[in-house]
PyMOL commands that place a pseudoatom at each C-alpha (Angstrom):
pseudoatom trace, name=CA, resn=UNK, resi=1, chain=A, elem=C, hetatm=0, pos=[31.700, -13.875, -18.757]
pseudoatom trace, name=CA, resn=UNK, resi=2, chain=A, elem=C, hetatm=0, pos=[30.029, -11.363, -16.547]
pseudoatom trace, name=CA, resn=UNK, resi=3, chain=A, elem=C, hetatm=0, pos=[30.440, -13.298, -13.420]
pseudoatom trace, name=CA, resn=UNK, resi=4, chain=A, elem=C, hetatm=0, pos=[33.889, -14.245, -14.494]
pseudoatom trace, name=CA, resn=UNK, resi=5, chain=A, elem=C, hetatm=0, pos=[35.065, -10.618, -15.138]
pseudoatom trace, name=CA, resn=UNK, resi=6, chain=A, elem=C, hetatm=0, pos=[33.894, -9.610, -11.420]
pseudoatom trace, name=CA, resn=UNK, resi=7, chain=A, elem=C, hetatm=0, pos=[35.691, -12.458, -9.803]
pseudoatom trace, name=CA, resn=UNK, resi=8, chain=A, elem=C, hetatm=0, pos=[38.825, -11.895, -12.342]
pseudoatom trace, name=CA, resn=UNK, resi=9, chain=A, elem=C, hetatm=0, pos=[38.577, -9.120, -14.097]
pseudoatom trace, name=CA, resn=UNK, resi=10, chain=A, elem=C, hetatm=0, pos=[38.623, -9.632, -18.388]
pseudoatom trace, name=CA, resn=UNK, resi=11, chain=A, elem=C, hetatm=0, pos=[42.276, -10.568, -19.058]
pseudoatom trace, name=CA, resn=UNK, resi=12, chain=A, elem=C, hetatm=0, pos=[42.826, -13.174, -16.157]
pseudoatom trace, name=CA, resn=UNK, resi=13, chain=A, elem=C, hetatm=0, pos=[39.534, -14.739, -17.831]
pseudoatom trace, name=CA, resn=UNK, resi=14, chain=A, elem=C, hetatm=0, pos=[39.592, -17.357, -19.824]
pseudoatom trace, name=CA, resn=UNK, resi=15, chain=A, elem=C, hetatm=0, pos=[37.999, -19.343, -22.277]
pseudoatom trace, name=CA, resn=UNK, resi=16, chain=A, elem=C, hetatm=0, pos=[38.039, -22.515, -19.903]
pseudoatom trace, name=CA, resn=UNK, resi=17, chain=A, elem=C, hetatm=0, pos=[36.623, -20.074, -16.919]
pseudoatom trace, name=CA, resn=UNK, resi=18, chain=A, elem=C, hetatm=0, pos=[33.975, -19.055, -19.296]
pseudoatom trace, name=CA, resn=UNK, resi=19, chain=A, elem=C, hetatm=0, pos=[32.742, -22.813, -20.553]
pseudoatom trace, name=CA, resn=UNK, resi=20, chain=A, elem=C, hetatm=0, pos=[32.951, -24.289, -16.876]
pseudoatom trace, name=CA, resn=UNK, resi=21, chain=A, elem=C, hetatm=0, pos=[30.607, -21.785, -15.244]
pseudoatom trace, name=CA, resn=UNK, resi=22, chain=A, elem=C, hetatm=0, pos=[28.299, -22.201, -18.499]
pseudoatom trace, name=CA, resn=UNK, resi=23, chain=A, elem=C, hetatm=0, pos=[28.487, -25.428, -18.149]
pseudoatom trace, name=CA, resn=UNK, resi=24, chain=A, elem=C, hetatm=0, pos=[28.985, -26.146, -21.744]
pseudoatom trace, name=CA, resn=UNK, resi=25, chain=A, elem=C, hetatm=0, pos=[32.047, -27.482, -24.032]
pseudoatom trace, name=CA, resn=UNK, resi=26, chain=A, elem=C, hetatm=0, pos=[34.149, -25.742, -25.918]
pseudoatom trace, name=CA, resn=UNK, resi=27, chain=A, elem=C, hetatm=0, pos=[33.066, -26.639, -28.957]
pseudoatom trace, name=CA, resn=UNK, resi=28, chain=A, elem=C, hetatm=0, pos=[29.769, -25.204, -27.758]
pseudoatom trace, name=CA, resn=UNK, resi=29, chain=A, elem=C, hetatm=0, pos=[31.338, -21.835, -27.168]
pseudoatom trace, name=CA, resn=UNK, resi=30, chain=A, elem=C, hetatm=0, pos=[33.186, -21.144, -30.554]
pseudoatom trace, name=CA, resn=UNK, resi=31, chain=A, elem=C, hetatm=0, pos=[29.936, -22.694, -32.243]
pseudoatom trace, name=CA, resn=UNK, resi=32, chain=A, elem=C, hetatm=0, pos=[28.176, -19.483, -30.494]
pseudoatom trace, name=CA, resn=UNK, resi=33, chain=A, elem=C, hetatm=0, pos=[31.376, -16.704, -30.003]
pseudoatom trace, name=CA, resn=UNK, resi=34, chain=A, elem=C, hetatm=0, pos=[34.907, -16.398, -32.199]
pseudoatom trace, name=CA, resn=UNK, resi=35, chain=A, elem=C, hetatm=0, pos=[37.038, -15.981, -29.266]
pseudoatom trace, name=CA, resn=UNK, resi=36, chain=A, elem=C, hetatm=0, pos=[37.126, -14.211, -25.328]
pseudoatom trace, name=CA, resn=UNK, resi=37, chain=A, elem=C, hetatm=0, pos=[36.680, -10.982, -26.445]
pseudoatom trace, name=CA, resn=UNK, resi=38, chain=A, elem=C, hetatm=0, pos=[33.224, -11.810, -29.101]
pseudoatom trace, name=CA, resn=UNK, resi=39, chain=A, elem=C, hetatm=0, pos=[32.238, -12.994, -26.005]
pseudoatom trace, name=CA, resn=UNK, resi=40, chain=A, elem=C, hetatm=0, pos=[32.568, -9.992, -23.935]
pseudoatom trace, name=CA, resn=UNK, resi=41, chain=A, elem=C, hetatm=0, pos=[31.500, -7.891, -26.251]
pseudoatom trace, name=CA, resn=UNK, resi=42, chain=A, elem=C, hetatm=0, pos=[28.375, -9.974, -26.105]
pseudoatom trace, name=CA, resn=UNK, resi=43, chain=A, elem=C, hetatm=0, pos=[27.997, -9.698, -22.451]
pseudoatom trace, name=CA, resn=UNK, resi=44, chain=A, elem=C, hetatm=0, pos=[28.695, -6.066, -22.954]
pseudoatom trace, name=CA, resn=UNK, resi=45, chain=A, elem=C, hetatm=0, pos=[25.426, -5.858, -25.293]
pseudoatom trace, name=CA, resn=UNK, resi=46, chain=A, elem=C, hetatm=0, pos=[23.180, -7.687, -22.650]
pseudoatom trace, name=CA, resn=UNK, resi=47, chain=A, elem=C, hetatm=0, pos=[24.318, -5.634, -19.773]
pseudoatom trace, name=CA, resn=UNK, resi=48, chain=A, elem=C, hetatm=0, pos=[23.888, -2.374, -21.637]
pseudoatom trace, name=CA, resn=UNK, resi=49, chain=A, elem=C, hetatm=0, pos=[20.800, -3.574, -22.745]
pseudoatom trace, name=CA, resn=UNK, resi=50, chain=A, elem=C, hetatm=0, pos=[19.229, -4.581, -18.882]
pseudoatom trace, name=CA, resn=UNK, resi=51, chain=A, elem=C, hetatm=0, pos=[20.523, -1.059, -18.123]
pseudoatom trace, name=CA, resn=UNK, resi=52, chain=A, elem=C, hetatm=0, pos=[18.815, 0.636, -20.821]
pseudoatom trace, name=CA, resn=UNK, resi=53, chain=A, elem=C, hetatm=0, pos=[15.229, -1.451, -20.482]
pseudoatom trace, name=CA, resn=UNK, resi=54, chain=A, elem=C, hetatm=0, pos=[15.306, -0.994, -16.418]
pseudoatom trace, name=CA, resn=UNK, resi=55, chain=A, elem=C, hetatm=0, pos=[15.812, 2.734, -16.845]
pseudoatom trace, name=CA, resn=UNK, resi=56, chain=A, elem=C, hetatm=0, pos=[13.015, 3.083, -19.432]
pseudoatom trace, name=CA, resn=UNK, resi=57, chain=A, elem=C, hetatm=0, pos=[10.522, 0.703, -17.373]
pseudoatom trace, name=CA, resn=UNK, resi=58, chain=A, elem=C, hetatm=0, pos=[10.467, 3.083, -14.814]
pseudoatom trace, name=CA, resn=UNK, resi=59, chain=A, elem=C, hetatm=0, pos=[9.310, 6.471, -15.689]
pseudoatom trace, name=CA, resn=UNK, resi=60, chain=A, elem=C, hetatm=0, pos=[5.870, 6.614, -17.943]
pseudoatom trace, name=CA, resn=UNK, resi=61, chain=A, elem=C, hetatm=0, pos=[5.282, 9.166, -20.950]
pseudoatom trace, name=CA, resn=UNK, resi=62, chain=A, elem=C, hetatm=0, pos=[3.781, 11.181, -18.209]
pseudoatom trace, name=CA, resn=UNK, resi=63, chain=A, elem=C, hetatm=0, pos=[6.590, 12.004, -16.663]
pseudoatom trace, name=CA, resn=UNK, resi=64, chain=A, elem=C, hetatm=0, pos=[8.581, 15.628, -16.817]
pseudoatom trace, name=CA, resn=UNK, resi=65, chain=A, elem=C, hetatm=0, pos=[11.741, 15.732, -18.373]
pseudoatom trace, name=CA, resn=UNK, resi=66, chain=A, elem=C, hetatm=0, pos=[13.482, 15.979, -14.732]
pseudoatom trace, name=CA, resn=UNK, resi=67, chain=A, elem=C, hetatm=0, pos=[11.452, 13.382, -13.354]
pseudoatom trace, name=CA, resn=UNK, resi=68, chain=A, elem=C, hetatm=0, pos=[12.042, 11.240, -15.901]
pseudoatom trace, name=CA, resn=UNK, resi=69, chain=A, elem=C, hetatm=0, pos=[16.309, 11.238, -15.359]
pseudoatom trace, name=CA, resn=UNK, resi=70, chain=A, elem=C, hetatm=0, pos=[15.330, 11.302, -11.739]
pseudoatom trace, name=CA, resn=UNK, resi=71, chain=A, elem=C, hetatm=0, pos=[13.796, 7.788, -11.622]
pseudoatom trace, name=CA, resn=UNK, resi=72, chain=A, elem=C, hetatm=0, pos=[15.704, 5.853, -14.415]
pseudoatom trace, name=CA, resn=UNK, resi=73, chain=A, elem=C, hetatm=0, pos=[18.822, 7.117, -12.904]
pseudoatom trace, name=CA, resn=UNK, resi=74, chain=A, elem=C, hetatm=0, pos=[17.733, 5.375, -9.367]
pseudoatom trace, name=CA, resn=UNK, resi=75, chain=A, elem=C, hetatm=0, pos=[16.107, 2.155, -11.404]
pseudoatom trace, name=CA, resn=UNK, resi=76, chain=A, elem=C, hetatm=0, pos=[20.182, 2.170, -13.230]
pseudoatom trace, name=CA, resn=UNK, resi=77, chain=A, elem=C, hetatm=0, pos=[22.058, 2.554, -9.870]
pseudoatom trace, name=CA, resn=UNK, resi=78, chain=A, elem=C, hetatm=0, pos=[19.338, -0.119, -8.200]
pseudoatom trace, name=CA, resn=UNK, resi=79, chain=A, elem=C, hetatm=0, pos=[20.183, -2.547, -11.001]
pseudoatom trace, name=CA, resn=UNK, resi=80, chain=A, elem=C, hetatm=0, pos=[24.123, -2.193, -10.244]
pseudoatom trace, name=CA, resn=UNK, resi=81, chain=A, elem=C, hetatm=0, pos=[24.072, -2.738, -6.747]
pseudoatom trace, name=CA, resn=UNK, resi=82, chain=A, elem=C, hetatm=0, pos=[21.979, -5.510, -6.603]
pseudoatom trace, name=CA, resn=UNK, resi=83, chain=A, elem=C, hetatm=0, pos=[24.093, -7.066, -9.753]
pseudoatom trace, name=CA, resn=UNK, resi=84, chain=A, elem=C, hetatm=0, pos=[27.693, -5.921, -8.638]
pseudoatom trace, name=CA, resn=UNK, resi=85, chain=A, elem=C, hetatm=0, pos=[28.921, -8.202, -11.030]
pseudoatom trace, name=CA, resn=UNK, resi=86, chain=A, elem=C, hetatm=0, pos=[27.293, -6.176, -14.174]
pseudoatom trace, name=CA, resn=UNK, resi=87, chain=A, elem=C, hetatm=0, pos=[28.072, -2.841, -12.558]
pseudoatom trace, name=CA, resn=UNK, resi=88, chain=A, elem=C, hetatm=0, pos=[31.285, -4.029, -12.403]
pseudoatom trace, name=CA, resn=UNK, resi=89, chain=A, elem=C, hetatm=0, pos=[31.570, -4.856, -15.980]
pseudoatom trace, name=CA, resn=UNK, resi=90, chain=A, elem=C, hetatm=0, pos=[30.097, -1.983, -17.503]
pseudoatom trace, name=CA, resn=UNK, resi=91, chain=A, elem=C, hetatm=0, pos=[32.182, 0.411, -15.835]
pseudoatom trace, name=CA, resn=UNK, resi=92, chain=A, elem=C, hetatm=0, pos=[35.344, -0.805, -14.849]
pseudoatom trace, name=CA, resn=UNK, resi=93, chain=A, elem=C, hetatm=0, pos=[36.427, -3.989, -17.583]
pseudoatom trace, name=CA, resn=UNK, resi=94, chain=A, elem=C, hetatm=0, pos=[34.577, -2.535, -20.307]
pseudoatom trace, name=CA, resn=UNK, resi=95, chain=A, elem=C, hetatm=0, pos=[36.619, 0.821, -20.018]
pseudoatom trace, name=CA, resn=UNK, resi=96, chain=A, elem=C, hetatm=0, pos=[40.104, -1.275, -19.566]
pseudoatom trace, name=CA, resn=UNK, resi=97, chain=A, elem=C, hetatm=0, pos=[38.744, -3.395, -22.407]
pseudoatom trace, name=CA, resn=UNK, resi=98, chain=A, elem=C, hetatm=0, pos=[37.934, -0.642, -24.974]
pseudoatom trace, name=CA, resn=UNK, resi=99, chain=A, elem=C, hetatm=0, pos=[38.056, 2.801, -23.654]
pseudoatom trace, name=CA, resn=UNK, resi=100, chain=A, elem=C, hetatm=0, pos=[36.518, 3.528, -26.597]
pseudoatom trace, name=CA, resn=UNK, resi=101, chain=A, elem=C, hetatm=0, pos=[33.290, 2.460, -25.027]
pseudoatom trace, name=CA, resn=UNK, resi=102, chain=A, elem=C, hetatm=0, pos=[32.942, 5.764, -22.576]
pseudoatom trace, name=CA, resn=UNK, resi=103, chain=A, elem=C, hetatm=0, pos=[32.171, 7.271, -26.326]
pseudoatom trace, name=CA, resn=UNK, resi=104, chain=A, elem=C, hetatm=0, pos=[29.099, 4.517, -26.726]
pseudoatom trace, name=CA, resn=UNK, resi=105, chain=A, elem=C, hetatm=0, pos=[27.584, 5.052, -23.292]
pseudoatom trace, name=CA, resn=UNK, resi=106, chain=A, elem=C, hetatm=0, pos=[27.782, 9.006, -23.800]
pseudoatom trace, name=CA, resn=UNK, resi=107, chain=A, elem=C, hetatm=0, pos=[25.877, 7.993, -27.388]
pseudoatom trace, name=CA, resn=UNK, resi=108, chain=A, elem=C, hetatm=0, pos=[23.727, 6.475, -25.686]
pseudoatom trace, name=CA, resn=UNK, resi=109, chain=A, elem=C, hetatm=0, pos=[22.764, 8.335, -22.612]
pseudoatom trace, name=CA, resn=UNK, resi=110, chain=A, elem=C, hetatm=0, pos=[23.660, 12.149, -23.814]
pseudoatom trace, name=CA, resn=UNK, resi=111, chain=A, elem=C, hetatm=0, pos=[21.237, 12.592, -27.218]
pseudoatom trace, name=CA, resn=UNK, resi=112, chain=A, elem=C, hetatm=0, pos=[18.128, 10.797, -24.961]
pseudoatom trace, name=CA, resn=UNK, resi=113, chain=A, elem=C, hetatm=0, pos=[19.111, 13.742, -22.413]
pseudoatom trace, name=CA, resn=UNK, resi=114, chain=A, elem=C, hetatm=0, pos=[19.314, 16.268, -24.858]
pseudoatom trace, name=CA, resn=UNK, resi=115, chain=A, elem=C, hetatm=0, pos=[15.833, 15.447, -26.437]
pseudoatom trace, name=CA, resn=UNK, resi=116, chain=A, elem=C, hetatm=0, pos=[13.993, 15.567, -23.346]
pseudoatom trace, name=CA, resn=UNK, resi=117, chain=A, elem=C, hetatm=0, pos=[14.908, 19.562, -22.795]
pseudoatom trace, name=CA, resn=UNK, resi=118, chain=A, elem=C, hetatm=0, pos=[15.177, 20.448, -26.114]
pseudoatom trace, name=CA, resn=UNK, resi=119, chain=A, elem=C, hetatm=0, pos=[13.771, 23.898, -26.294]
pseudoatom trace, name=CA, resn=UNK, resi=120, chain=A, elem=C, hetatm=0, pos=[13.709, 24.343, -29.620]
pseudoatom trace, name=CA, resn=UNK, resi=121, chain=A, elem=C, hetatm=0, pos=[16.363, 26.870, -29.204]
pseudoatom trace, name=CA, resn=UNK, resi=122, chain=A, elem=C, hetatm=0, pos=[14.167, 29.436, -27.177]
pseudoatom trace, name=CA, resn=UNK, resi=123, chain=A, elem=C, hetatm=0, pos=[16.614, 29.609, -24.376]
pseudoatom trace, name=CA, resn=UNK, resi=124, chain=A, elem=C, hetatm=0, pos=[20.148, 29.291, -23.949]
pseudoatom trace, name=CA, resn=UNK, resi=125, chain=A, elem=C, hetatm=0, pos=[21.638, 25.664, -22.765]
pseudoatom trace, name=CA, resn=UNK, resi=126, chain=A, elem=C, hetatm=0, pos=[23.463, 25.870, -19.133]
pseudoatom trace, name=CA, resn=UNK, resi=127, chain=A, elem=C, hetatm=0, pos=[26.799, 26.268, -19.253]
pseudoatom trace, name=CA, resn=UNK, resi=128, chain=A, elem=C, hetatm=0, pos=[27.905, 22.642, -17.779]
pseudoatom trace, name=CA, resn=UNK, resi=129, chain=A, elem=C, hetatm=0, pos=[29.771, 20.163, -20.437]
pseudoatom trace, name=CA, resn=UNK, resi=130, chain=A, elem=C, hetatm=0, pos=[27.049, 16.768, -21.038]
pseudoatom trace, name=CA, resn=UNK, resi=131, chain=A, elem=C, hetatm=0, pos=[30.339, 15.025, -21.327]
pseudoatom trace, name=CA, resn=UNK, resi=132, chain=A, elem=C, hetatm=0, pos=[32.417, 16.281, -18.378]
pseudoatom trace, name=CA, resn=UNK, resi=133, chain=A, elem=C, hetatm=0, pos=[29.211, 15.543, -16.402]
pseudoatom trace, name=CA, resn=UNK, resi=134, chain=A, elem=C, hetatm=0, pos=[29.222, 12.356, -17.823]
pseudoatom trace, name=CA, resn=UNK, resi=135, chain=A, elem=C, hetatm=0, pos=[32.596, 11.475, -16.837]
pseudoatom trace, name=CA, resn=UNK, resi=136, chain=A, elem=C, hetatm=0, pos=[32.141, 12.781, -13.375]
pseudoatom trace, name=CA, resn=UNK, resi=137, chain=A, elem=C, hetatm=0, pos=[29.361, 10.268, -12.846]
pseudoatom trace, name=CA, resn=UNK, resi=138, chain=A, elem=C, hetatm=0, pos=[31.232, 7.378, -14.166]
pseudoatom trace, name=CA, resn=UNK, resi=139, chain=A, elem=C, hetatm=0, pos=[33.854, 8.174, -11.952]
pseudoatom trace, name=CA, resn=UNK, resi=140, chain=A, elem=C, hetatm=0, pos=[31.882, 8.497, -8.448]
pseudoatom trace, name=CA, resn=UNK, resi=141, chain=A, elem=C, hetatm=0, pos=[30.068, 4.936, -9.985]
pseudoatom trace, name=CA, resn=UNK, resi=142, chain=A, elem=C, hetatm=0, pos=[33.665, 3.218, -10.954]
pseudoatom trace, name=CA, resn=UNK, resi=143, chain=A, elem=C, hetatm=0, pos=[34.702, 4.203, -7.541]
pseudoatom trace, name=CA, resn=UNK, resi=144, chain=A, elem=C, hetatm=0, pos=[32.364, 2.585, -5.238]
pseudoatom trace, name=CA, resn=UNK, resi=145, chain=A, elem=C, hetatm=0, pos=[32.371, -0.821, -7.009]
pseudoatom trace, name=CA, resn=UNK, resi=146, chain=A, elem=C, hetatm=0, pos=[36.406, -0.302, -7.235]
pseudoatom trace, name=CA, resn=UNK, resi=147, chain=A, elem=C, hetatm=0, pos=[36.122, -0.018, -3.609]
pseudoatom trace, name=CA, resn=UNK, resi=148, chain=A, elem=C, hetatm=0, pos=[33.500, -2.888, -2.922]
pseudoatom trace, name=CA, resn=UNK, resi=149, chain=A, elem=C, hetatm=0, pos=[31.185, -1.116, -2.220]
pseudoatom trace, name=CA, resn=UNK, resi=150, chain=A, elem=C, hetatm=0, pos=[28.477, -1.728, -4.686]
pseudoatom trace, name=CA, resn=UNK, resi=151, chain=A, elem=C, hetatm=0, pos=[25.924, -1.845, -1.933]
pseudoatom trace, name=CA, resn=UNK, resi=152, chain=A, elem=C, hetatm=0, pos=[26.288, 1.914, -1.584]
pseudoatom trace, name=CA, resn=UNK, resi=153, chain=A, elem=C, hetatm=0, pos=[25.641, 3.081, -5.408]
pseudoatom trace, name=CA, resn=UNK, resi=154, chain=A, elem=C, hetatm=0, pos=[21.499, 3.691, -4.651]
pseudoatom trace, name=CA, resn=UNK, resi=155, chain=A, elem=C, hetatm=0, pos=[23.589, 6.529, -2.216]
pseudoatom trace, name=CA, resn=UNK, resi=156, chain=A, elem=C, hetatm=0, pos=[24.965, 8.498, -5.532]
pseudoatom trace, name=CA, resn=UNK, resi=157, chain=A, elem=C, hetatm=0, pos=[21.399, 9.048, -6.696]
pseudoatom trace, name=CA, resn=UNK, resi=158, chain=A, elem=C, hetatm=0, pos=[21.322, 12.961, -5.755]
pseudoatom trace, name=CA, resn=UNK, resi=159, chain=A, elem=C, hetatm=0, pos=[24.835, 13.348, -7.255]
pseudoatom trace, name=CA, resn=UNK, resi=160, chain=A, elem=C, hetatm=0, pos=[24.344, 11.374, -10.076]
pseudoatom trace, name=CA, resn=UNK, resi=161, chain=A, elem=C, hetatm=0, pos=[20.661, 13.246, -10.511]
pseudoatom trace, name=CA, resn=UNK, resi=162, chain=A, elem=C, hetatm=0, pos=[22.363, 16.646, -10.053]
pseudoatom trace, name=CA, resn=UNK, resi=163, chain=A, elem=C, hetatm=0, pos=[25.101, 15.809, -12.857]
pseudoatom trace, name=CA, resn=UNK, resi=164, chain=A, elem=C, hetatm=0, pos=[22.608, 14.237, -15.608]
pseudoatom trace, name=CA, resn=UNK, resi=165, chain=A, elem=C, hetatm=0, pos=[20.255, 17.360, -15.029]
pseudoatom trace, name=CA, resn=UNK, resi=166, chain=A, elem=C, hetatm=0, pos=[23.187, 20.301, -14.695]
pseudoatom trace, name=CA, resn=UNK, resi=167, chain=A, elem=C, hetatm=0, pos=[24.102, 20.096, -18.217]
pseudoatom trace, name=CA, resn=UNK, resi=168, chain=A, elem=C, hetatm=0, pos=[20.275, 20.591, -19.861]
pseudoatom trace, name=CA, resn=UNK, resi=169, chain=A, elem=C, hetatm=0, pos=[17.935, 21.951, -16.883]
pseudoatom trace, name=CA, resn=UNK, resi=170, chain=A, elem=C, hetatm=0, pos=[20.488, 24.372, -15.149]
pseudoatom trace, name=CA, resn=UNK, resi=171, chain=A, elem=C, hetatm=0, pos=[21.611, 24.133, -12.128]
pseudoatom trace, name=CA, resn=UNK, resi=172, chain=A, elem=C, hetatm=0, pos=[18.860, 25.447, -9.621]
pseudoatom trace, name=CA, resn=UNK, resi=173, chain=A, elem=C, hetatm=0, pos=[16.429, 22.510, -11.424]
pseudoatom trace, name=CA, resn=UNK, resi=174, chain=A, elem=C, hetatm=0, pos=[19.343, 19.904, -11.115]
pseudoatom trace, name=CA, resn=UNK, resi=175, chain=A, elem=C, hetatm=0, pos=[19.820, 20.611, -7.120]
pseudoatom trace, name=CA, resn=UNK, resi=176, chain=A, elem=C, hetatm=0, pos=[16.122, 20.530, -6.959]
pseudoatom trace, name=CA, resn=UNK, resi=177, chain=A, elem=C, hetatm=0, pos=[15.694, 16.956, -8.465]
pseudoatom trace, name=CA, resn=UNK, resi=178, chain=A, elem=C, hetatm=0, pos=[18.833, 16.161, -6.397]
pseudoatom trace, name=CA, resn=UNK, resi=179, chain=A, elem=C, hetatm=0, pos=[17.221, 17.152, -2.707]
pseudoatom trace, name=CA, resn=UNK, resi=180, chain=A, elem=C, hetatm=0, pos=[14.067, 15.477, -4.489]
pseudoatom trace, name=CA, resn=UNK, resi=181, chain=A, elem=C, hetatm=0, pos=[16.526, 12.309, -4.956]
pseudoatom trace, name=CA, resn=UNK, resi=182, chain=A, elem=C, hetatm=0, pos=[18.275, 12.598, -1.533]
pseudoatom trace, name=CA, resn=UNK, resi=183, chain=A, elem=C, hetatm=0, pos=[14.525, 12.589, 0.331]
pseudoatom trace, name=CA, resn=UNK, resi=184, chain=A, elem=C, hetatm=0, pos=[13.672, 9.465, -2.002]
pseudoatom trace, name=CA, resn=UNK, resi=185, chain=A, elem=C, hetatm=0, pos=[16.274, 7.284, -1.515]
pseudoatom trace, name=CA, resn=UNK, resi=186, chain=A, elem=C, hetatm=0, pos=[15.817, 7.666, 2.427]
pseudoatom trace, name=CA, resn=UNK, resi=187, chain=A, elem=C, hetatm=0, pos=[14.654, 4.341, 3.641]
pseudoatom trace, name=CA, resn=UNK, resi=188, chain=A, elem=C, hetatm=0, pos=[10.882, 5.329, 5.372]
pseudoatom trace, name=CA, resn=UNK, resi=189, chain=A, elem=C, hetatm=0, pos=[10.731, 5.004, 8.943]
pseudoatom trace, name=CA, resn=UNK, resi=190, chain=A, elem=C, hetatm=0, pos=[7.201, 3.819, 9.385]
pseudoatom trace, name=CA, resn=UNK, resi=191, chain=A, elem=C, hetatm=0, pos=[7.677, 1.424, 6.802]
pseudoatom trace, name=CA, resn=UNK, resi=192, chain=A, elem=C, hetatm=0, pos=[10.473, -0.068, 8.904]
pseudoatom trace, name=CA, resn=UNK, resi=193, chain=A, elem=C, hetatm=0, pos=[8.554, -0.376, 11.948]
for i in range(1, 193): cmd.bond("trace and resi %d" % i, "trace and resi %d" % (i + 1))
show_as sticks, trace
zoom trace
């Protein structure tokens, strides 16, 4: 399905698309999945799920809040542009899919943001809407894979940094983590050599 989707998007898939790259029957299929869209929503899980377990993999209990979104935001964007295909899944056929999904991913990614600053309400949260943030970073995501350019998404790692941080460590921490981001995802000149 997931390779499918990137090659035709979701609703020039179908269920004989699906089976031949599988290389299983039909009757294989609806044993497993009801129809094309069980199946997505299956692939949908799994893809959610890499995301989720690549993000957590790479930061340790050690790690500062900032930190933390730092690293699992460059182990997310690392994951999409070396798997265009799921990147493009997630964030462009998903959305056309069920746009109802945006609301899942913010579930998901928003309340694990919010507990790592909580301050038990000693100061005041920043100004900056989670969500709006949120949707900002979709949208600079959606548009390099909408553009082909998938190869390019470990570049968005200071803006995506800035925009998960703005919202719960203020600004002057979020362009902090963001330069912090920029210098990281410099490829190291000796190293080349």
């Amino acid at each position: 399905m997931v390779s499918s989707c990137a090659e035709k998007t979701y609703p020039a898939t179908t269920i004989s698309d699906i089976v031949s790259r599988a290389s299983i029957s039909r009757t294989t299929f609806y044993k497993r999945f009801s129809g094309k869209r069980d199946c997505f929503d299956a692939a949908l899980d799994s893809c959610i799920e890499e995301t989720r377990a690549v993000a957590s993999e790479t930061c340790s209990a050690s790690d500062p809040p900032a930190v933390t979104v730092r690293k699992a935001s460059a182990a997310m964007l690392e994951l999409m542009a070396a798997k265009p295909a799921l990147a493009q899944l997630l964030t462009g056929d998903a959305v056309m899919v069920d746009p109802s999904v945006v609301g899942r991913y913010r579930k998901l990614l928003i309340p694990p943001l919010e507990g790592l600053f909580d301050t038990g309400g000693r100061q005041p949260r920043p100004q900056m809407s989670p969500p709006l943030a949120f949707g900002r970073a979709q949208l600079l995501i959606f548009t390099e894979i909408a553009a082909g350019r998938s190869h390019r998404l470990r570049e968005l790692n200071p803006e995506i940094v800035y925009l998960a941080l703005a919202p719960f460590a203020g600004h002057d921490e979020a362009v902090r983590q963001a330069r912090l981001a920029e210098h990281d995802s410099r490829p190291d000149p000796i190293a080349q050599l």
